[in-house]
VODRENKOL-976594 format. One record per residue (C-alpha): residue in three letters; z, y, x. Coordinates in steps of 0.2 Angstrom, whole numbers, padded with zeros to 4 digits. Each point is the difference from the previous one (the first is absolute). Layout:
N
{site "ala", {Z, Y, X}} ...
***
This chain:
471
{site "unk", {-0189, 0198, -0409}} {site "unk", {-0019, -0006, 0007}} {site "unk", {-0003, -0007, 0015}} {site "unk", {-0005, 0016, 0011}} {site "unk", {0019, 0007, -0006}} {site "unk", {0008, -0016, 0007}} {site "unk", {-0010, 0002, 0017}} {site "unk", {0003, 0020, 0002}} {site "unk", {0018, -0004, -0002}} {site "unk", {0000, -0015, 0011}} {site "unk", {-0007, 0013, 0014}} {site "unk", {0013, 0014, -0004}} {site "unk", {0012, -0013, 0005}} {site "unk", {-0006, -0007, 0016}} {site "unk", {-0004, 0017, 0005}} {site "unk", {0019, 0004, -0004}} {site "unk", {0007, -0014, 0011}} {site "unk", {0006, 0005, 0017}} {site "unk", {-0008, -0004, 0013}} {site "unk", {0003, -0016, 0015}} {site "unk", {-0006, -0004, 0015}} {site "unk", {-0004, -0018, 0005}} {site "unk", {0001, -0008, 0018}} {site "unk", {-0015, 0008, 0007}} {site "unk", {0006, 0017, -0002}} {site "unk", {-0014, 0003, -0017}} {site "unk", {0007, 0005, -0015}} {site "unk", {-0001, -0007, -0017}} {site "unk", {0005, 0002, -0016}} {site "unk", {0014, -0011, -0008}} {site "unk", {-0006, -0012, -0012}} {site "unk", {0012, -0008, -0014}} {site "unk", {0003, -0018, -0005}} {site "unk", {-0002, 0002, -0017}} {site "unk", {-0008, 0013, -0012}} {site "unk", {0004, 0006, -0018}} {site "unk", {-0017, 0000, -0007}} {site "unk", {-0009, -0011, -0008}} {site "unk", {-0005, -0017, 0006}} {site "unk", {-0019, 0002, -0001}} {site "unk", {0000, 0016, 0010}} {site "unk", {0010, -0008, 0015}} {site "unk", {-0010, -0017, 0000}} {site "unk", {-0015, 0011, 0001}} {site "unk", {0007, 0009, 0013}} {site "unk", {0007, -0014, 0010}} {site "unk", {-0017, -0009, -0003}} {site "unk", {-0010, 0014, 0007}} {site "unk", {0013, 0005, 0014}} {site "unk", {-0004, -0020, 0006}} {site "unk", {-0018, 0001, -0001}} {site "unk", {0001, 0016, 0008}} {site "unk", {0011, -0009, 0014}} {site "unk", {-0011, -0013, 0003}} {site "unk", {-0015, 0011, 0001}} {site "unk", {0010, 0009, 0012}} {site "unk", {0006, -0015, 0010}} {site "unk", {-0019, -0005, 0002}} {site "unk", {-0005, 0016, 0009}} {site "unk", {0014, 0001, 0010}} {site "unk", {-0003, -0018, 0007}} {site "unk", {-0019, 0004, 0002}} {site "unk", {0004, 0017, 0008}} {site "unk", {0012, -0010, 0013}} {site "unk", {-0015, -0013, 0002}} {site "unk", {-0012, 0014, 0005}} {site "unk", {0012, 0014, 0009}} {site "unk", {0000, 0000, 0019}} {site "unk", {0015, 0001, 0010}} {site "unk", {0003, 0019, 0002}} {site "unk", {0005, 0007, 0018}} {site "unk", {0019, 0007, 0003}} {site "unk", {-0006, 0018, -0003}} {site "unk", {-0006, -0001, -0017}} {site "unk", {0014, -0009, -0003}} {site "unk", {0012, 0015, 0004}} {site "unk", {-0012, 0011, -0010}} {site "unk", {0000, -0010, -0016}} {site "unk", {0018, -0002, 0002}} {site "unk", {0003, 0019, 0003}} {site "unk", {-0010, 0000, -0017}} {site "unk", {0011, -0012, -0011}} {site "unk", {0016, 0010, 0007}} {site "unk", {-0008, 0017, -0005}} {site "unk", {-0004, -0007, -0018}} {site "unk", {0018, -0006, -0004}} {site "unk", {0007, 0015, 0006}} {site "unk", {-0013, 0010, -0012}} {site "unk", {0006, -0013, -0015}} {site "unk", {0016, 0003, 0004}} {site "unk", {0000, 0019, -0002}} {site "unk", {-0013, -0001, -0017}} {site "unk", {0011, -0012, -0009}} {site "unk", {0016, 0012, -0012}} {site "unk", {0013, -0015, 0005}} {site "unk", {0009, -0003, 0016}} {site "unk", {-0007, -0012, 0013}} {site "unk", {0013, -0008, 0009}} {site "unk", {-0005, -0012, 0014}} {site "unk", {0015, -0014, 0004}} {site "unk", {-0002, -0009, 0017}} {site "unk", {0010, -0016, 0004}} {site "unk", {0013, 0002, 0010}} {site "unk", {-0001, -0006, 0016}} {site "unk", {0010, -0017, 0004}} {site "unk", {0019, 0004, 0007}} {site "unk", {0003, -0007, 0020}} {site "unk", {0015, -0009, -0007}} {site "unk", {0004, -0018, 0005}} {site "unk", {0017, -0009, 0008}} {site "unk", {0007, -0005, 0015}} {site "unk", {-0007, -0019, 0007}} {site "unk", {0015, -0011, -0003}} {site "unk", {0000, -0007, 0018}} {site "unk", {0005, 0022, 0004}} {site "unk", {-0014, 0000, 0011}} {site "unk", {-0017, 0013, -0004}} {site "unk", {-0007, 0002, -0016}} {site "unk", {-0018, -0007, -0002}} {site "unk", {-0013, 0013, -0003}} {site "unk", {-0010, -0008, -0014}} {site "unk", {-0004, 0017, -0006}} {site "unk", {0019, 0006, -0004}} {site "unk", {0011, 0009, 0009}} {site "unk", {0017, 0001, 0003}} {site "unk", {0011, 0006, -0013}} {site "unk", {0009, 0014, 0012}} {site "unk", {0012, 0004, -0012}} {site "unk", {0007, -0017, -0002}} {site "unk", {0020, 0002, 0007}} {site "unk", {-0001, -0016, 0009}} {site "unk", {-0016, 0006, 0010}} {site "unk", {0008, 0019, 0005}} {site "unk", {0014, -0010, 0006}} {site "unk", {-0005, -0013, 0008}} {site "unk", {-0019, 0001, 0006}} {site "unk", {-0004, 0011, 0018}} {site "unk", {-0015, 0007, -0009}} {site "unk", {0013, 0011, -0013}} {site "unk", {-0002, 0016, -0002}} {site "unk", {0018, 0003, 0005}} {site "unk", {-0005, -0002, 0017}} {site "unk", {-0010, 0016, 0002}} {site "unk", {0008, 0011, -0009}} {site "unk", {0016, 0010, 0003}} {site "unk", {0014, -0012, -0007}} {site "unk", {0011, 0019, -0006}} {site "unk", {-0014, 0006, -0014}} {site "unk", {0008, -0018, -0008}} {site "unk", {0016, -0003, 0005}} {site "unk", {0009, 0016, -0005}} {site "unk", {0013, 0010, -0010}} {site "unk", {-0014, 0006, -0016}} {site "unk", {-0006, -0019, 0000}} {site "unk", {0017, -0006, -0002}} {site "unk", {0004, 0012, -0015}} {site "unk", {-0016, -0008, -0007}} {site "unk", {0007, -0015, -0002}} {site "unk", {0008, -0008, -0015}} {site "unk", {0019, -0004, 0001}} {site "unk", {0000, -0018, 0000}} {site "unk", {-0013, 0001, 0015}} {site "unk", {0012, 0011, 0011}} {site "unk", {0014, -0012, -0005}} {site "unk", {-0011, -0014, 0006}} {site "unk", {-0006, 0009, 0017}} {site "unk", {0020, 0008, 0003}} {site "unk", {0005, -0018, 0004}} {site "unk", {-0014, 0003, 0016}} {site "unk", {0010, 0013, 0006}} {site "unk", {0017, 0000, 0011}} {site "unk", {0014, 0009, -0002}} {site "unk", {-0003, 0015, 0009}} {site "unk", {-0012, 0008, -0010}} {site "unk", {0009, 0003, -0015}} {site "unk", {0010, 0015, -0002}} {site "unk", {0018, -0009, -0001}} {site "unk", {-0002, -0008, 0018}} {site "unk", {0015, 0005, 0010}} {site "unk", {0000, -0005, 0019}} {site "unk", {0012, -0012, 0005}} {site "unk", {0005, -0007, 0016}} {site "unk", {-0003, -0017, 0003}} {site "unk", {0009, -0016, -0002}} {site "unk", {0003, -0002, 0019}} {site "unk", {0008, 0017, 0000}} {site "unk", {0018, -0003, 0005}} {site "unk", {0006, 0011, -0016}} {site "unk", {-0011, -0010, -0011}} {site "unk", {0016, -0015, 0008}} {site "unk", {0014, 0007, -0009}} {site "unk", {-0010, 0005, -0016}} {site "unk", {-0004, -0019, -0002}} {site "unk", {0013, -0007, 0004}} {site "unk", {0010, 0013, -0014}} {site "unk", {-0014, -0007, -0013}} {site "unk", {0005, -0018, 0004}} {site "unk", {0020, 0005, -0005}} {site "unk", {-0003, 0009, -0017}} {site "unk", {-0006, -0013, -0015}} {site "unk", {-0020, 0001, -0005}} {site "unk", {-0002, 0014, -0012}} {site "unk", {-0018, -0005, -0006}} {site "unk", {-0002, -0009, -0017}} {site "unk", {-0012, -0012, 0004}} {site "unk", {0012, -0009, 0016}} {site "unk", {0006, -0017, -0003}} {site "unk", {0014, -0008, 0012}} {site "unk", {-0001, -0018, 0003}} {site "unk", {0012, -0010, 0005}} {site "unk", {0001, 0005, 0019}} {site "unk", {0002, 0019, -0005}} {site "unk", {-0019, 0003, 0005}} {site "unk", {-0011, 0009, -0014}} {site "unk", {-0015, -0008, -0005}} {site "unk", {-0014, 0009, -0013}} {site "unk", {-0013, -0010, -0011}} {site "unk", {-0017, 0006, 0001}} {site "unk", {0003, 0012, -0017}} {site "unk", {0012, 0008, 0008}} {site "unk", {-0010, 0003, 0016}} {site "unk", {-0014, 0009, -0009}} {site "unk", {0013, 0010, -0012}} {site "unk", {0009, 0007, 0019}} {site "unk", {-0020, 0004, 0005}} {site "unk", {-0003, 0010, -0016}} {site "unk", {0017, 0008, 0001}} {site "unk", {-0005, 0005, 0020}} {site "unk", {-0017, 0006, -0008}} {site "unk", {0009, 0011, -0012}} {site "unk", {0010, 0007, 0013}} {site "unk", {-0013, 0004, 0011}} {site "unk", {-0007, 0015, -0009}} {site "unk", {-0019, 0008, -0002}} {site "unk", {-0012, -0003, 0016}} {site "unk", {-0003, 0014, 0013}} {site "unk", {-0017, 0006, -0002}} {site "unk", {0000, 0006, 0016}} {site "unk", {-0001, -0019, 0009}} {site "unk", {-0017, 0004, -0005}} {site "unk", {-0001, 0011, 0015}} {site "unk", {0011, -0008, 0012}} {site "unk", {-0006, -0006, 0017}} {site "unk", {0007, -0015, 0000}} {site "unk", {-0008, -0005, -0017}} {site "unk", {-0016, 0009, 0005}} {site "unk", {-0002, -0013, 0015}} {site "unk", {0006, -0014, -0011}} {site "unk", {-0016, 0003, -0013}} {site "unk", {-0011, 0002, 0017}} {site "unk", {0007, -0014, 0007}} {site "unk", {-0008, -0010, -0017}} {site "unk", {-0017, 0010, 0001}} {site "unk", {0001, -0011, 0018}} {site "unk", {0004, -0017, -0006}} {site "unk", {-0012, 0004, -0014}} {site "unk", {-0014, 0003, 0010}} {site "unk", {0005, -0014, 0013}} {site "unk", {-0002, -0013, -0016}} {site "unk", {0020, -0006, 0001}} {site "unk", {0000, 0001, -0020}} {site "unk", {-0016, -0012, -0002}} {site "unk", {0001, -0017, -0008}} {site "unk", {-0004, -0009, 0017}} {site "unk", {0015, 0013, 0011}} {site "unk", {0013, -0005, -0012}} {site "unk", {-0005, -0018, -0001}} {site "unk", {0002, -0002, 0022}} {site "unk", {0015, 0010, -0001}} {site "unk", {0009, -0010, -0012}} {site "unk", {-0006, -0016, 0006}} {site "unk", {0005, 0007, 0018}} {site "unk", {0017, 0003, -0007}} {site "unk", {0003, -0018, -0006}} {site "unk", {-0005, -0007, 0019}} {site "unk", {0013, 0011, 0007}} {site "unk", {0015, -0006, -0012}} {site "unk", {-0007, -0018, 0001}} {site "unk", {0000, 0000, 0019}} {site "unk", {-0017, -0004, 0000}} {site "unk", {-0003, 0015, 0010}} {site "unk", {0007, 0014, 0009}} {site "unk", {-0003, 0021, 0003}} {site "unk", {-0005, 0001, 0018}} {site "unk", {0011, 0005, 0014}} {site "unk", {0002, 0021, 0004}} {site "unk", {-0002, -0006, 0018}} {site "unk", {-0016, -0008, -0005}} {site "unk", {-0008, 0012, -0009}} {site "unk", {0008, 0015, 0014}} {site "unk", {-0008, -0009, 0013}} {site "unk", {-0017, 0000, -0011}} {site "unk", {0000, 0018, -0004}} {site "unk", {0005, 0006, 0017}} {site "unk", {-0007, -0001, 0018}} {site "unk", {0011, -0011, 0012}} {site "unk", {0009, 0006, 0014}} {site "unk", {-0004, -0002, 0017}} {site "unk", {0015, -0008, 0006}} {site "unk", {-0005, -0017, -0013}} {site "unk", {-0005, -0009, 0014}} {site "unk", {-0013, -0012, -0010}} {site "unk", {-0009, 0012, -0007}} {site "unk", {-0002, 0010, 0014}} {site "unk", {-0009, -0013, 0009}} {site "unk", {-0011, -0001, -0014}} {site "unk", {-0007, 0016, 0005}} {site "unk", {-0009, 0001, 0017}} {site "unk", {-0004, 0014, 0010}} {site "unk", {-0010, 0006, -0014}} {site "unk", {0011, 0016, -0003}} {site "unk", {-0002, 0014, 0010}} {site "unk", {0018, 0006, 0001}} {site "unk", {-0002, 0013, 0011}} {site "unk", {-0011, 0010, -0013}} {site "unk", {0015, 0007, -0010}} {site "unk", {0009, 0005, 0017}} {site "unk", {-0014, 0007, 0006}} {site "unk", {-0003, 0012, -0015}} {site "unk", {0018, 0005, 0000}} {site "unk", {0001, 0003, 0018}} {site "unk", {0013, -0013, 0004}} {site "unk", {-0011, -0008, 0012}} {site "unk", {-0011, 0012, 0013}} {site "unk", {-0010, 0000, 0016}} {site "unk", {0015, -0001, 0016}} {site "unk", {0013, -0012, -0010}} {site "unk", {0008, -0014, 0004}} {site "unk", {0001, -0015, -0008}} {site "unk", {0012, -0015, 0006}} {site "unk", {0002, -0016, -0003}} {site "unk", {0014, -0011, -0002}} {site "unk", {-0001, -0017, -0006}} {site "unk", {0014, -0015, 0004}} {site "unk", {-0006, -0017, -0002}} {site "unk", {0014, -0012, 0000}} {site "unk", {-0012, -0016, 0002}} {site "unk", {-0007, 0003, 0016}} {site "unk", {0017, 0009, 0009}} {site "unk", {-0014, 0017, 0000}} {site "unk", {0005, 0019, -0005}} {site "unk", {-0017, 0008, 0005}} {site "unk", {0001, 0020, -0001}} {site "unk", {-0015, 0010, 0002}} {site "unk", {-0004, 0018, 0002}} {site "unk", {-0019, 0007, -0004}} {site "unk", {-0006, 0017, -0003}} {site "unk", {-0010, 0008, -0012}} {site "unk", {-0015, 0007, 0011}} {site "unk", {-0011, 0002, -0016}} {site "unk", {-0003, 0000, -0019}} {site "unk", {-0017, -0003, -0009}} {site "unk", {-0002, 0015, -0012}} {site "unk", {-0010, -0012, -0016}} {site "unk", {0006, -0015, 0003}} {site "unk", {0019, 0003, 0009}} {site "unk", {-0001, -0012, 0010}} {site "unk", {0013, 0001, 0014}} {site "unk", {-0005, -0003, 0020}} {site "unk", {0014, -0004, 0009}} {site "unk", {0004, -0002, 0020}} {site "unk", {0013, -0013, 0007}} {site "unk", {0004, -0007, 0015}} {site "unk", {-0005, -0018, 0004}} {site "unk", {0012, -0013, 0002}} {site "unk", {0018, 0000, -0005}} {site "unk", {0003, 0017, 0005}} {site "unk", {0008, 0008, -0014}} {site "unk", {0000, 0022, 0005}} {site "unk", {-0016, 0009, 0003}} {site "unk", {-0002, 0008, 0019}} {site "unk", {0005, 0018, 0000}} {site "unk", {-0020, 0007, 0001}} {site "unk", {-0001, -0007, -0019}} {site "unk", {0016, 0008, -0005}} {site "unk", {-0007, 0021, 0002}} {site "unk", {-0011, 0008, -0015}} {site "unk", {-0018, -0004, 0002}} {site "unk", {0002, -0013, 0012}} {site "unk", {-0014, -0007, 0008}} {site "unk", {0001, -0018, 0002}} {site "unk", {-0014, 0000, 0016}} {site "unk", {0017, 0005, 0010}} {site "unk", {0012, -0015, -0006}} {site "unk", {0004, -0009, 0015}} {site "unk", {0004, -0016, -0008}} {site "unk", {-0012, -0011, -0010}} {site "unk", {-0002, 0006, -0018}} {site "unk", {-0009, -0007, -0016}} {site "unk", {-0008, 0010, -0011}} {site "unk", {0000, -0006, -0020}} {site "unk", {-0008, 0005, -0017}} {site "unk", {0013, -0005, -0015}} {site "unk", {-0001, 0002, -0016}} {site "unk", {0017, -0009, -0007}} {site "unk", {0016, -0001, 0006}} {site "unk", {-0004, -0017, 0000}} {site "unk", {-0016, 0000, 0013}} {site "unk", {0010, 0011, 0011}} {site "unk", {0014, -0014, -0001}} {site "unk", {-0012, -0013, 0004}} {site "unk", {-0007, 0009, 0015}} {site "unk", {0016, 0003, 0009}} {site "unk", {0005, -0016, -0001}} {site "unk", {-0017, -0005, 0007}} {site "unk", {0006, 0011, 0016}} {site "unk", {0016, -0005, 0001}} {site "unk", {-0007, -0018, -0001}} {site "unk", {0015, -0008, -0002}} {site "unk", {0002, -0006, -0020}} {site "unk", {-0015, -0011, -0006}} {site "unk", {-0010, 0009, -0017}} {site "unk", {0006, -0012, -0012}} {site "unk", {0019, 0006, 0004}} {site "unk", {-0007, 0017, -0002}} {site "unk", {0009, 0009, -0014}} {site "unk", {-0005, 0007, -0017}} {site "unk", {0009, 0017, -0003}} {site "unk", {-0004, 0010, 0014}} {site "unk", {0006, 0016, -0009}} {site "unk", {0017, -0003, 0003}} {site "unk", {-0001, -0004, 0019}} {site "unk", {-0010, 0017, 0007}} {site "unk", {0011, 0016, 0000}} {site "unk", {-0009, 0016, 0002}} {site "unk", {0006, 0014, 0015}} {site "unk", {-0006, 0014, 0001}} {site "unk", {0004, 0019, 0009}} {site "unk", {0013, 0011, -0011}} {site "unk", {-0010, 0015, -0008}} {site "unk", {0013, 0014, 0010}} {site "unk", {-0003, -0007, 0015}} {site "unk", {-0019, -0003, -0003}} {site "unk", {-0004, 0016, 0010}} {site "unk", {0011, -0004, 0014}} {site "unk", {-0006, -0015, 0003}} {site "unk", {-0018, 0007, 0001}} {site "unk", {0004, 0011, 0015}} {site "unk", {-0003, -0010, 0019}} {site "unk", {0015, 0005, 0007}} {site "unk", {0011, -0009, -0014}} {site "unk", {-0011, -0013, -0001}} {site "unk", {0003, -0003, 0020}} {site "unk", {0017, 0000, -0004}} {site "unk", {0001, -0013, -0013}} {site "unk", {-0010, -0012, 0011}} {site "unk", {0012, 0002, 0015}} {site "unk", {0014, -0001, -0014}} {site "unk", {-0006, -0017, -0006}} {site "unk", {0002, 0004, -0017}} {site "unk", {-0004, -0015, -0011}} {site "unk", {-0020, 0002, -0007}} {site "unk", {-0002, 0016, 0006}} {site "unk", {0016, 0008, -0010}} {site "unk", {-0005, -0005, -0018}} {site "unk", {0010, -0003, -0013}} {site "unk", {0003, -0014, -0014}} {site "unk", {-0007, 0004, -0018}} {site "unk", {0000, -0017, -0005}} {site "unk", {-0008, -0017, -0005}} {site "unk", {-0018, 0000, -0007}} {site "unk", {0008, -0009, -0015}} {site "unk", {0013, 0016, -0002}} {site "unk", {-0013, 0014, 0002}} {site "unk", {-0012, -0011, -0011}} {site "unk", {0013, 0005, -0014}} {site "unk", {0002, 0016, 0003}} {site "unk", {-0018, 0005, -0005}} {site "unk", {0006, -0006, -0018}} {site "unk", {0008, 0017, -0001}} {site "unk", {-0011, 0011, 0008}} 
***
């Protein structure tokens, strides 16, 4: 064959190669290692491709020197251009082009080995990892509906050694051969053992030592636990859908979320654990932490006196109507150290509507009952006879203050801190409310003398306070 039939064969055979496409997304023609023809013909060839190259190289670096730096939009255009001609080649060309993209690098990497987060040096987390879903707050257990996992179809799924495994999780009750029995305390449950202790042992695997007492190795434990396993029968799929173990799976979407499973939780929790069977420390007291969580009565004389007249106590009367315009409250405190009981009547002549703030009128001095013109309904206290105060309280404990101030006869720091107990509240019955409103009955409880103005106990400020707990 000459020379031209060599080259025209040569170019039936590039021509019949398929196509690929190279980095840049132009394609080109693949080219072999080696050729079959004779060795003149491919040293001529390569020597021409490589002064054809060179050439080539040359104008390309002198294009480079001389091109100018083109703007963004001729950019996009020439690339628009490129894009068109490949997908032009592509559909000339008889083969197949098929364009292979490397896949993108997998978010997978471990767990720190201190437990703690995982450091983002361009991985992820691997979220499928068994030790992350159960123990890391960010698992996607969390969020999701913990009975599309646990369930009767997902346990089906399993393999048999894995629902052996998982049976041993379970108690008693949720297999099929679970009959209920009564307890051990149960006084019948008395005579059946003490009928077991007369007969002789009947399983295999007892051994009698010398003082009558069975004693079983640790084989023989285990083969009584695969026995009790046989025994038990299949599992109840429909545990799946009790309550109690519905709450149970909740109850771990909590501590999941909470981080009690984490590294860290577990370690504090163990090491918590060996404080407490060392001695070297000790759970805190219920009283203590009661008296933490809960607001301390009013009777603890110490912490009452930590509270000053701060509180309006009046307020929660007042909005209940346990306390109105035309009561009367009385005092009665005993104070043992100075050889003083000091009892005090004054009357509620008004309320403030925003603030509740109480103005009361008493007598001055000792006197302890209010004159009869300040016992009547919308008394007028221009018409008192005797000498009368008029205060502004807001506390039980101002208006403690300011009748022992009256009565004059116990010093301030004697003064005591629980006033709530010591006022009683009286007050007209509502049947008789209308009766007492008339004159002429009004007149004759005056010349009657009936004790403040024929009003009846309802009780301490500290009683009535609690009352409004159940309003």
């Amino acid at each position: 064959m000459s020379d031209a039939e060599y080259d025209e064969l040569d170019l039936l055979e590039q021509e019949a190669t398929p196509a690929t496409v190279t980095s840049s997304g132009r394609p080109r023609r693949a080219t072999r290692e080696t050729s079959r023809y004779p060795r003149e013909i491919s040293a001529k060839t390569t020597a021409g491709e490589a002064s054809g190259s060179s050439s080539s190289a040359k104008g390309k670096a002198k294009e480079k020197n001389s091109k100018k730096p083109e703007s963004s939009r001729t950019r996009a255009v020439r690339q628009r251009q490129t894009k068109r001609k490949v997908e032009e080649d592509a559909e000339d060309s008889d083969g197949c082009i098929e364009i292979v993209r490397p896949p993108y690098p997998l978010a997978v990497a471990s767990l720190s080995p201190s437990g703690g987060k995982a450091k983002k040096k361009g991985f992820g987390v691997d979220v499928t990892d068994p030790d992350y879903l159960l123990t890391s707050p960010k698992s996607v257990l969390v969020g999701m509906e913990i009975s599309d996992i646990l369930n009767a179809k997902t346990w089906l799924s399993l393999s048999e050694d894995a629902r052996r495994r998982l049976e041993d999780l379970l108690p008693e009750t949720a297999f099929s051969s679970y009959v209920a029995q009564v307890e051990d305390c149960h006084p019948s449950r008395q005579v059946d053992r003490r009928h077991n202790q007369s007969e002789p042992s009947t399983s295999k695997n007892a051994v009698r030592n010398a003082n009558g007492e069975s004693s079983q190795g640790p084989e023989d434990a285990m083969e009584d636990v695969r026995e009790a396993r046989k025994s038990r029968g299949v599992l109840d799929v429909s545990v799946f859908t009790d309550p109690h173990f519905e709450s149970a799976a909740r109850t771990f979407q909590d501590h999941l979320y909470t981080g009690w499973y984490t590294r860290p939780h577990r370690e504090l929790v163990q090491k918590y654990s060996e404080n407490i069977r060392s001695g070297n420390q000790h759970a805190p007291w219920k009283d203590d932490v009661w008296g933490q969580n809960h607001d301390t009565p009013e009777d603890d004389q110490e912490n009452a006196s930590m509270d000053p007249s701060t509180t309006n106590a009046f307020e929660p009367l007042i909005k209940h109507k346990l306390l109105a315009v035309g009561d009367i409250l009385s005092y009665n405190k005993n104070f043992t150290i100075h050889g003083v009981s000091v009892e005090k009547d004054c009357l509620v002549y008004s309320i403030q509507p925003k603030t509740h703030a109480v103005t009361v009128v008493t007598c001055a001095g000792t006197a302890r009952s209010l004159p009869g013109q300040l016992l009547v309904p919308a008394a007028d206290i221009s018409t008192s006879p005797v000498d009368i105060r008029e205060i502004q309280v807001e506390s039980p404990m101002q208006l403690e203050r300011a009748l022992l101030d009256v009565d004059g006869r116990v010093p301030r720091p004697d003064h005591s801190h629980n006033a709530l107990k010591c006022i009683s509240m009286w007050r007209w019955p509502a049947s008789s409310a209308e009766v007492y409103t008339e004159p002429e009955m009004m007149q004759c409880i005056l010349e009657n003398q009936l004790d403040r103005g024929g009003r009846e106990l309802y009780g301490t400020l500290f009683y009535l306070r609690g009352t409004t707990n159940g309003m």
